[in-house]
N, C-alpha and C positions, 0 to 999 in steps of 0.2 A: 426429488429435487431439493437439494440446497437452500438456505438461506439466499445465499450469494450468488445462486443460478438464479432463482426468481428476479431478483434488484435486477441481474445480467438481461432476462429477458423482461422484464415491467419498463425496462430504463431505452431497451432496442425499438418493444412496442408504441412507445409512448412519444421517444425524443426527450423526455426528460434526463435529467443528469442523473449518474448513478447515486452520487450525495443528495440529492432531494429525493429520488426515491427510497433510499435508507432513512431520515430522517420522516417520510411518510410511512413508511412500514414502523418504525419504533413507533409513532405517536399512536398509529391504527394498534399497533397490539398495547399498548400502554392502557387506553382509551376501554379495548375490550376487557381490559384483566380489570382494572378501576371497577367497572359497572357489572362484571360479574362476582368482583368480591361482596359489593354492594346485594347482593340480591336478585338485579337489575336482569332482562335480558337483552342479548344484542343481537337483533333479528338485520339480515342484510336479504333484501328480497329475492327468492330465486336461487339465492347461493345459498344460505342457511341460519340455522338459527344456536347463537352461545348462550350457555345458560347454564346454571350453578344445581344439580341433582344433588342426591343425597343416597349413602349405602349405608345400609340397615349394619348396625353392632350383629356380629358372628362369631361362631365359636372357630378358633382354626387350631393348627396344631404346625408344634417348633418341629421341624425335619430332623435338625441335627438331634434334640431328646426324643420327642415322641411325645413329648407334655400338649394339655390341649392348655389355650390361649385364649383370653376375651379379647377381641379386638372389638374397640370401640367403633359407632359410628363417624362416619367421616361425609365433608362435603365434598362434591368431585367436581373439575367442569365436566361440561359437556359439550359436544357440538352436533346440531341435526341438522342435516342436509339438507335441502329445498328441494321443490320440484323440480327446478331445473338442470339443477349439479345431479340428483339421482335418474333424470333423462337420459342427461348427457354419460351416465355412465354406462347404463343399458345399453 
């Protein structure tokens, strides 16, 4: 699904306008990416939880040489699923 299928069905669901629900989905991920840059996590109950992990520095290797490569650690988001949303997918 789309961006703009989601807004299509949140906006059918709801009765809302498709412009207020656009400008609710920008605020909601703006909101979420803020508080995960931060540290912060962003637990939505049932649906899941956003949150800022971390991958270990590794050695990798260039395809096109064949040289090996330090790749340093990096922060990653993440997102974990609730009990609900991993019910519902079962």
């Amino acid at each position: 699904m789309t961006k703009q299928q989601f807004v299509d069905t949140l906006s059918k669901e709801t009765g809302l306008s498709k412009k207020n629900v656009e400008m609710f989905l920008g605020k909601f991920t703006k909101i979420v990416t803020e508080n995960v840059v931060k540290g912060e996590k962003v637990a939505i109950t049932g649906f899941g939880t956003f949150d800022l992990g971390k991958r270990a520095a590794r050695r990798g290797r260039n395809p096109q040489s064949g040289d090996y490569i330090n790749i340093p650690e990096m922060k990653m988001p993440r997102f974990r699923a609730g009990k609900r949303l991993k019910e519902a997918v079962r």
